[in-house]
Backbone bond lengths (Angstrom), bond angles and torsions (degrees), N, CA, C in turn:
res aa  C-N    CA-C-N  psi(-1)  N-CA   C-N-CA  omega(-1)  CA-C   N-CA-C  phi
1 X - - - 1.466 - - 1.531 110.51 -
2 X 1.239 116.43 -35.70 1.556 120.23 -173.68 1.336 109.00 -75.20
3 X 1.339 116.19 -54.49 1.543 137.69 154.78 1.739 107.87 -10.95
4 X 1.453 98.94 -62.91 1.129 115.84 -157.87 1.501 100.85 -73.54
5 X 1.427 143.20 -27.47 1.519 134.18 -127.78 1.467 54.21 -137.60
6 X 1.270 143.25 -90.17 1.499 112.68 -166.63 1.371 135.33 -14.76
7 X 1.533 127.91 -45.29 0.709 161.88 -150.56 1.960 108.11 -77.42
8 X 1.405 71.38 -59.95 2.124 102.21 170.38 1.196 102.17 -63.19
9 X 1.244 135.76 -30.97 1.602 127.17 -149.38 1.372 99.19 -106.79
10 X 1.288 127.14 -27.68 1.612 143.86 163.85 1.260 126.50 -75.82
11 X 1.672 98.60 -16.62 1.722 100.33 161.82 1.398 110.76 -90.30
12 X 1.282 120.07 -41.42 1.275 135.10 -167.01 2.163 101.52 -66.29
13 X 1.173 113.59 -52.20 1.318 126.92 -179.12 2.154 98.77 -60.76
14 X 1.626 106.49 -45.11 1.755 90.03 173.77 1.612 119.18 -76.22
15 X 1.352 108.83 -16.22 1.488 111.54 178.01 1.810 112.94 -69.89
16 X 1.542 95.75 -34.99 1.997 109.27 172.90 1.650 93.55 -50.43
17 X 1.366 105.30 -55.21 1.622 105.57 -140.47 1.172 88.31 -67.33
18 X 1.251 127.40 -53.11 1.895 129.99 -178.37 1.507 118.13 -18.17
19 X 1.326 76.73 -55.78 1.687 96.02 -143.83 2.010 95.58 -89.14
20 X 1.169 124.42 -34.23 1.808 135.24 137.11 1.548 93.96 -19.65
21 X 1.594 117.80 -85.88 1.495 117.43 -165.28 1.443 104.44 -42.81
22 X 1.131 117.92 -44.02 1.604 114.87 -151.45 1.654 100.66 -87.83
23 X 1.684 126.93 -6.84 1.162 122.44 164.78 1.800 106.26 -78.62
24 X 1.154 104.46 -27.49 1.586 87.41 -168.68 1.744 107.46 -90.76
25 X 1.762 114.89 -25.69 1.462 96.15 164.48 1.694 116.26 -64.53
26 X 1.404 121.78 -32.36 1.124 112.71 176.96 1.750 111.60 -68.22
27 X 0.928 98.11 -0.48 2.074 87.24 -177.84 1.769 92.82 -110.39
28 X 0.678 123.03 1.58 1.828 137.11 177.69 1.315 112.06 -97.40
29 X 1.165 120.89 -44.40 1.684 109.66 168.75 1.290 118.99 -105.67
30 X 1.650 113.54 3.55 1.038 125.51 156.29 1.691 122.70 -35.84
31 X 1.821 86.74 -72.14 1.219 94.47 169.25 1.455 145.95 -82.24
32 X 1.580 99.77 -7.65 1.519 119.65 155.69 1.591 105.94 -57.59
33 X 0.899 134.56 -22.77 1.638 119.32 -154.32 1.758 83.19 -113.41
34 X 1.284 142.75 -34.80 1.669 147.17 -176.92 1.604 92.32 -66.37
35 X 0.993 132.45 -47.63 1.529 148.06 -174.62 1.650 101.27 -51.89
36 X 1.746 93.82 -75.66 1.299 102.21 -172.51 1.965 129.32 -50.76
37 X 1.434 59.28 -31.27 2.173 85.48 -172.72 2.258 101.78 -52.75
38 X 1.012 84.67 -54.04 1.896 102.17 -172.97 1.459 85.07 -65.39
39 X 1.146 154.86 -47.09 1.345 146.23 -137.47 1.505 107.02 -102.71
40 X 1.973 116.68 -35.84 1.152 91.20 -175.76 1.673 114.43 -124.13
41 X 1.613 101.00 27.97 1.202 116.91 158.77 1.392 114.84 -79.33
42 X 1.358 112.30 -35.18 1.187 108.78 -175.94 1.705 126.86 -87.02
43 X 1.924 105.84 -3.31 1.261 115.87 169.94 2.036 101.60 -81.39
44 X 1.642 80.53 -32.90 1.463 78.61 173.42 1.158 144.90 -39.67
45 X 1.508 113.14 -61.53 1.568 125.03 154.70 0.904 115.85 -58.23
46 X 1.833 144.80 -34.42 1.173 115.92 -174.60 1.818 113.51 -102.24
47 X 1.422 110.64 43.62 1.252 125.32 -167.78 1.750 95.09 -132.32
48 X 1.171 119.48 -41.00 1.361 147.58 -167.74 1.096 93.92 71.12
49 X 1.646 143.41 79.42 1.380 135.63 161.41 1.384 105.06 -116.68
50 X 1.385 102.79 145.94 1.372 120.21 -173.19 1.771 95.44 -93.82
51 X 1.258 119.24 -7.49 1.497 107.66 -152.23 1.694 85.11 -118.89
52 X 1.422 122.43 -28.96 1.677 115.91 156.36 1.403 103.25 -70.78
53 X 0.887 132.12 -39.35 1.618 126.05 -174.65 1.642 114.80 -43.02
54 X 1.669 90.90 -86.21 1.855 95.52 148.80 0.950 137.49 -28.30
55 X 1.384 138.43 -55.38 1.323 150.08 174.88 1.497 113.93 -48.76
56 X 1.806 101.68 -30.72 1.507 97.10 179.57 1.134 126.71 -110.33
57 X 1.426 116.42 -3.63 1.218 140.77 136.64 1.509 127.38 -28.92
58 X 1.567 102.65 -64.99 1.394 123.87 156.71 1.415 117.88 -25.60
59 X 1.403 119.67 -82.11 1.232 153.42 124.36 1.989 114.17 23.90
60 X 1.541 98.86 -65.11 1.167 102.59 161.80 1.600 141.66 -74.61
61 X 1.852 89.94 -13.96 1.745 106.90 179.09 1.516 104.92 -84.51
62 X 1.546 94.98 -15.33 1.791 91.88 -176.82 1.240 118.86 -82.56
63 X 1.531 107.46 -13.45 1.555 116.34 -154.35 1.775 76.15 -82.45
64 X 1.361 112.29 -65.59 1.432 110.68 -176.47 1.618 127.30 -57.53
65 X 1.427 121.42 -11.42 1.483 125.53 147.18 1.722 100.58 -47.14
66 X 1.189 111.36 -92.57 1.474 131.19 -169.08 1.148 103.59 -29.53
67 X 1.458 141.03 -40.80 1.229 135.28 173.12 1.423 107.25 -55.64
68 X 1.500 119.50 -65.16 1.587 128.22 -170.46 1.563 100.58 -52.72
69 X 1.228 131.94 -33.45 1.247 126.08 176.27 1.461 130.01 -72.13
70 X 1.249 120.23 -27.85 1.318 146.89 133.09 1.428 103.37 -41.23
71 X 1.233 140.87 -84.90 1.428 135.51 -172.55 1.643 112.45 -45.50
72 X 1.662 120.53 -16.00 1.021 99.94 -162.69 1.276 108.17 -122.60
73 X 1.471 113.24 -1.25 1.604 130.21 -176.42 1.291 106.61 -55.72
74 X 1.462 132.46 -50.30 1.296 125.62 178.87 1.675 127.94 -76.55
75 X 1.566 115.91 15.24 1.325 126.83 -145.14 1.473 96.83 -108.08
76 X 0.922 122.21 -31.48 1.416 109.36 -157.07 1.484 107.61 113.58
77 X 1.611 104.75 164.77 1.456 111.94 -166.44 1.239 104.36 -77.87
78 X 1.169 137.34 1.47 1.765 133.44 -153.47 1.503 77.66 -111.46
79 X 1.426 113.15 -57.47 1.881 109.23 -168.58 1.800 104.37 -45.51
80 X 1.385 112.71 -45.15 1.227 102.05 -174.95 1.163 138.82 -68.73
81 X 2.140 108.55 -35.77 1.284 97.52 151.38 1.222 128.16 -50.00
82 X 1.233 118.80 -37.42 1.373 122.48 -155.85 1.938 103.52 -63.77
83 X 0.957 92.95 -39.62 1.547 103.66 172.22 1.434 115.06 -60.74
84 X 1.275 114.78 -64.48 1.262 120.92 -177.12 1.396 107.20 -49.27
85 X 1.553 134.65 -43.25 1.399 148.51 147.50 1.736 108.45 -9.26
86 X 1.182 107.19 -59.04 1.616 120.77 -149.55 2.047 83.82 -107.23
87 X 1.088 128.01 -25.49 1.610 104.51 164.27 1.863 110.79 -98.33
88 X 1.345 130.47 3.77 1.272 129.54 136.26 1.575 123.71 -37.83
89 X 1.815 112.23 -56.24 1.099 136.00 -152.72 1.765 96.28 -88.90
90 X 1.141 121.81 -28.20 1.002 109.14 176.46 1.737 123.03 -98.84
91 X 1.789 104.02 -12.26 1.331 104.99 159.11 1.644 100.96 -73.71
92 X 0.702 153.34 -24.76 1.519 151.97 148.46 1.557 119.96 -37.65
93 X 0.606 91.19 -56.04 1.910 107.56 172.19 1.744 98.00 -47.57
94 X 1.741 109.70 -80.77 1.167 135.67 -162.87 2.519 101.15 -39.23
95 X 1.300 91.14 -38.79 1.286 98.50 -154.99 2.081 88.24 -82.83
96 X 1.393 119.95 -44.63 1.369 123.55 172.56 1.813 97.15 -37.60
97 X 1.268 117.08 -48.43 1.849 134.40 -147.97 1.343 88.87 -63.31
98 X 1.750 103.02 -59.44 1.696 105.49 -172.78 1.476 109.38 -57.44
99 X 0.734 121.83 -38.67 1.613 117.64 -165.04 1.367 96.99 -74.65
100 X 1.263 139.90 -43.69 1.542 155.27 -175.37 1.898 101.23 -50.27
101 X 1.519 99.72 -42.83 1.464 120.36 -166.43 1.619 103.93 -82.49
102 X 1.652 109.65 -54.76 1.523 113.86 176.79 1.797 102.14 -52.61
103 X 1.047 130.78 -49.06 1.780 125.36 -177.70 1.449 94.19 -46.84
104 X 1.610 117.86 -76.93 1.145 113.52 -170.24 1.448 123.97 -18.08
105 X 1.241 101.27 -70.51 1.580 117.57 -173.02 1.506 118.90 -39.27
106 X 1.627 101.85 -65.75 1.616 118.66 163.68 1.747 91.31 -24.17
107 X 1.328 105.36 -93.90 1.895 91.59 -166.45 1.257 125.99 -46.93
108 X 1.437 103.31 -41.59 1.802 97.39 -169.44 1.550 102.60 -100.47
109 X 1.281 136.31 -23.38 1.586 121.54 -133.57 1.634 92.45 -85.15
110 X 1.613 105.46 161.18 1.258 117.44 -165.86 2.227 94.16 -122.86
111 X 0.873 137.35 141.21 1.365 131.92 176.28 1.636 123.12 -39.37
112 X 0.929 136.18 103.96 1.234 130.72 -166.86 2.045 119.16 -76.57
113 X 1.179 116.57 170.93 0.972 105.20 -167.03 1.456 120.24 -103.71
114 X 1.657 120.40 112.44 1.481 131.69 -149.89 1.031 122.11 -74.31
115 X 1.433 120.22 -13.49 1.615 133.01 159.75 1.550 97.01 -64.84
116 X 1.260 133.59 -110.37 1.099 131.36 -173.77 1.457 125.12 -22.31
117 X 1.486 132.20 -18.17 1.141 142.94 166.50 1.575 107.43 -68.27
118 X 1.608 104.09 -58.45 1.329 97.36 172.35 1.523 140.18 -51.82
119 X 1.497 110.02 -40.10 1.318 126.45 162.88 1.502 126.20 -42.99
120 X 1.484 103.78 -68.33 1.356 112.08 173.75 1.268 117.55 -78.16
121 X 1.561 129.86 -6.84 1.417 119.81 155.89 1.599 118.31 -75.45
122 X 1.336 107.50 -27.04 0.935 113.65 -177.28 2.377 110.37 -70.62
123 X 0.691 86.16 -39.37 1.420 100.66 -172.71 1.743 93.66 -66.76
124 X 1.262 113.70 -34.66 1.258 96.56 179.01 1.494 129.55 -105.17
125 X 1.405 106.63 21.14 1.305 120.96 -166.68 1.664 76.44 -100.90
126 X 1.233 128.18 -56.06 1.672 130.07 177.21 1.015 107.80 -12.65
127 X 1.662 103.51 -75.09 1.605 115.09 -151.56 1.853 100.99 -78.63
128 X 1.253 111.84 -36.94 1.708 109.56 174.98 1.513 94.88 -46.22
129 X 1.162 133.92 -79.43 1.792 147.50 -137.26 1.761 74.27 -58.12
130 X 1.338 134.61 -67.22 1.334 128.90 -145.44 1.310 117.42 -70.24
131 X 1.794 118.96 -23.04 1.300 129.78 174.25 2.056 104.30 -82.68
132 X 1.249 103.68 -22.80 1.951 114.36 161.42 1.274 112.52 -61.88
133 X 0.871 118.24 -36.61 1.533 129.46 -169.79 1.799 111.54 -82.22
134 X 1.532 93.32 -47.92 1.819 109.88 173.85 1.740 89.69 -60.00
135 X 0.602 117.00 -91.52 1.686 144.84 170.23 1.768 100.28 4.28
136 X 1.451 116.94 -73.20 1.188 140.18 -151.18 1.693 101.89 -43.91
137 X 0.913 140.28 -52.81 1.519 132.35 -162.00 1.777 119.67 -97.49
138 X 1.589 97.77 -3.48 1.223 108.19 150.66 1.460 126.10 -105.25
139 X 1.548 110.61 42.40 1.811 118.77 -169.71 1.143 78.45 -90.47
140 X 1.379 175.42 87.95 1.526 148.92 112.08 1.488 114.13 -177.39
141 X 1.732 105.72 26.15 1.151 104.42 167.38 2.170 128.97 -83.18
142 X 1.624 85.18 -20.74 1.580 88.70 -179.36 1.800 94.79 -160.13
143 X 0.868 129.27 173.83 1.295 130.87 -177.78 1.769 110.05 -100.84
144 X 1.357 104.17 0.38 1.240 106.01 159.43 1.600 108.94 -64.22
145 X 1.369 100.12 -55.86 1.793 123.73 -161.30 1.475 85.98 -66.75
146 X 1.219 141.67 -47.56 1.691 141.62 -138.87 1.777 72.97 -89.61
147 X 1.027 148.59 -61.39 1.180 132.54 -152.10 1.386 128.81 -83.96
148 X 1.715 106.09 -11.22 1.764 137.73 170.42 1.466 79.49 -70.10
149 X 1.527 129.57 -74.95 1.327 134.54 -158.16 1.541 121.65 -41.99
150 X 1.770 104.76 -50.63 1.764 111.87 -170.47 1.760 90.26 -73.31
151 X 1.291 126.57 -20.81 1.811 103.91 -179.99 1.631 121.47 -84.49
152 X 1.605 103.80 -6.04 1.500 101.06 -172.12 1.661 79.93 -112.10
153 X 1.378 158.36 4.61 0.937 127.60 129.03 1.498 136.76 -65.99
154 X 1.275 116.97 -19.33 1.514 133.73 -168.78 1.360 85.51 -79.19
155 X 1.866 133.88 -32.79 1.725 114.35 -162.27 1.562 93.54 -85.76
156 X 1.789 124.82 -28.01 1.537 109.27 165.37 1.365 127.96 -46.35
157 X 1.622 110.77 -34.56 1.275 104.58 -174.44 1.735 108.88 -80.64
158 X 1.159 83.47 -34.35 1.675 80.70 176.63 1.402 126.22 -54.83
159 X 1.572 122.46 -42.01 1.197 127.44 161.46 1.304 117.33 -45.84
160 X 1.707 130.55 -46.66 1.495 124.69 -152.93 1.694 61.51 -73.66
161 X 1.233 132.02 -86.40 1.708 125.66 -163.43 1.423 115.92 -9.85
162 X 0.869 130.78 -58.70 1.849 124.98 171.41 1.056 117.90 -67.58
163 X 1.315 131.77 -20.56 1.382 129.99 166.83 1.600 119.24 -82.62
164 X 0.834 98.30 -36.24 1.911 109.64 150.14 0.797 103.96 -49.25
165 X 1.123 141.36 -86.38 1.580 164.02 -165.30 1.617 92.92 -16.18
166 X 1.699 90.76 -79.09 1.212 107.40 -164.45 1.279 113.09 -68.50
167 X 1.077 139.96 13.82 1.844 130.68 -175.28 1.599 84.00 -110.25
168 X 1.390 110.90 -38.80 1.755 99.87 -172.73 1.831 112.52 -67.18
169 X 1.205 109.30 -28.68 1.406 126.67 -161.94 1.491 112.26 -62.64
170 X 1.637 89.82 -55.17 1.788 116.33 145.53 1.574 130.15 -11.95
171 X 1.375 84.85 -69.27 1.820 120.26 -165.12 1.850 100.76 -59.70
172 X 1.564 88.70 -49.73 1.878 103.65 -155.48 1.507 105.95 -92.14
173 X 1.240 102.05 -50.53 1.492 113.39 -176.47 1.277 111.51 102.77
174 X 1.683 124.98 7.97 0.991 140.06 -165.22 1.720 116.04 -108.13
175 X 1.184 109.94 147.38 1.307 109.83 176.21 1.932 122.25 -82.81
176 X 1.485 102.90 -6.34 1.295 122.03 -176.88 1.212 130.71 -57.90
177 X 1.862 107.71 -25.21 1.358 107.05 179.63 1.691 107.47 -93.97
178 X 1.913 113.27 -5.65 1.057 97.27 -171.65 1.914 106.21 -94.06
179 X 1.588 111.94 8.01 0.934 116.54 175.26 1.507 97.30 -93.35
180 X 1.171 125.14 -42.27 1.318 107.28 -169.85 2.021 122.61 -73.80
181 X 0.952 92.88 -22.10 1.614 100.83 164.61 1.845 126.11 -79.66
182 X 1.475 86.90 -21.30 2.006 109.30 162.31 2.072 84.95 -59.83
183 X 0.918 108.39 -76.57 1.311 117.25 -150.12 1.674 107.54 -51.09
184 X 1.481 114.65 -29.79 1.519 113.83 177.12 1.362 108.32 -98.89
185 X 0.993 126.18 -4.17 1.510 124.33 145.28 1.350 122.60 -60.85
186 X 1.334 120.43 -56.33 1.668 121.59 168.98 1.436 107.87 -64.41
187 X 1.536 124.36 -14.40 1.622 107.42 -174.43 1.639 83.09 -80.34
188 X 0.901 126.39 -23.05 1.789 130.88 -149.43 1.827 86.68 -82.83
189 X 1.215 119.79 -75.22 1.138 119.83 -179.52 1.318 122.69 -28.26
190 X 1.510 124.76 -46.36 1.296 138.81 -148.68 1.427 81.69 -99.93
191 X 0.989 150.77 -49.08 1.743 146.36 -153.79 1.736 90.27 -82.33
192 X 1.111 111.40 -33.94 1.716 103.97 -178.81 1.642 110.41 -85.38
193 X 1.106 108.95 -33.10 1.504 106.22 -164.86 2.040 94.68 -66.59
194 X 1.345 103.96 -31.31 1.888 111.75 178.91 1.815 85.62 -55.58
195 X 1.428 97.65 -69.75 1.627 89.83 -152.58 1.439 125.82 -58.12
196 X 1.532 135.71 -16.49 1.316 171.89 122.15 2.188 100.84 -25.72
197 X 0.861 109.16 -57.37 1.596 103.97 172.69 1.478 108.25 -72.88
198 X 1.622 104.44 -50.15 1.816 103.14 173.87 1.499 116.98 -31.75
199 X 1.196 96.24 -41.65 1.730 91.67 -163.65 1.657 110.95 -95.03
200 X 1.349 105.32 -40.57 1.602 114.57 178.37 1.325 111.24 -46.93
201 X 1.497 107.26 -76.76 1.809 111.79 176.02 1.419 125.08 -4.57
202 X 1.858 97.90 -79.37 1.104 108.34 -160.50 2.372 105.48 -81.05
203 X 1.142 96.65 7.01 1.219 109.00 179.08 1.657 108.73 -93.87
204 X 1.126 115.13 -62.49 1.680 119.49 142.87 1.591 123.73 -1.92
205 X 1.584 93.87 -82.16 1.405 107.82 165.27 1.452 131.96 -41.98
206 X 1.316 93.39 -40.03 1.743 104.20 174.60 1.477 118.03 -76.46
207 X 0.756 121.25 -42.43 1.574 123.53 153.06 1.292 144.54 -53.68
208 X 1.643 95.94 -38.96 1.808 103.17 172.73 1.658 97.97 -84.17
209 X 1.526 140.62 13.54 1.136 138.79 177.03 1.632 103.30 -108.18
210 X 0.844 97.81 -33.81 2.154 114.10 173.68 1.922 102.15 -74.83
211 X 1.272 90.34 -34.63 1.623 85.28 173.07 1.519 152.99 -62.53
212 X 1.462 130.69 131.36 1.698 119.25 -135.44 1.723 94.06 -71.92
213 X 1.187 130.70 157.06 1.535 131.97 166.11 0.778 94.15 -77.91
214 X 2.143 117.20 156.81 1.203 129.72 169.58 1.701 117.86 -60.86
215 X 1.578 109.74 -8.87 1.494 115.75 -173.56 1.462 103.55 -85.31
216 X 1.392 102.48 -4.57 1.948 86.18 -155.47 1.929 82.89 -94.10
């Protein structure tokens, strides 16, 4: 019996410490991504890129993922789907925006400027890879964490995407490649925000069915 409640109290005490770590990487790229957001919106506009624009946009939906994940770490498994639910929905959102943004451009956009693209993509490909890295060994602990994880990989890909962007933009003088990398970013978004609901939903469900009634 002692054995045993020992036993409990040493699982229960590594599950604290876990889930401790995983509040402070989430309050760490928290503020990496609030940082980044002000920095490469504002290369954005003065670059005229639609693909820094987005990117920091992005950037700012993550900062507010990472928060909800934080709010929901101590909740229970239902809080987390439920979270993971509502940062699905907003990688959903984000990928509708791009496409909203790629039309724009087609009519109005003028070629943006590929030095400054490079810079500030570059700066934010940094801080993404380093919040991947924070990130990385909590990818498959809860589907809260698995779904914090697929959005700070989606802003890596997005970065090598503006840096593409911008070496072609360079090359052509054209604004075409920075629309066309807009456009595989929103396919990117939209294929994750499916796989991110795939799992949440029916994870949700499973929990609010495990869950005590208000009668009991």
């Amino acid at each position: 019996m002692a054995d045993d409640c020992c036993s409990r109290k040493s699982g229960m005490l590594t599950e604290l410490a876990r889930r401790k770590e995983q509040r402070r990487v989430l309050v760490t790229v928290m503020l990496i991504n609030m940082a980044m957001f002000a920095t490469e919106f504002g290369g954005g506009v003065i670059a005229r890129s639609s693909a820094l624009m987005a990117d920091s946009v992005d950037m700012l939906g993550d900062a507010f993922v990472y928060a909800l994940s934080l709010y929901a770490l101590h909740r229970g498994a239902r809080w987390e789907a439920a979270a993971a639910i509502v940062k699905g929905g907003i990688i959903l959102l984000f990928g509708i925006a791009i496409i909203a943004e790629i039309a724009d451009k087609i009519a109005n956009g003028v070629p943006p400027s590929s030095g400054l693209m490079l810079a500030f993509g570059g700066i934010a490909l940094a801080a993404n890879l380093a919040c991947l890295a924070l990130l990385w060994r909590f990818r498959t602990a809860n589907v809260n964490m698995s779904s914090t994880f697929e959005c700070s990989r989606n802003d890596v890909a997005s970065n090598i995407g503006v840096l593409i962007a911008a070496g072609l933009v360079g090359m052509t003088g054209s604004a075409w490649p920075d629309i066309a990398v807009g456009a595989l970013i929103a396919i990117l978004f939209l294929r994750s925000a499916f796989r991110v609901l795939s799992e949440a939903v029916p994870a949700w469900r499973q929990a609010r069915g495990h869950s005590p009634k208000l009668s009991e």
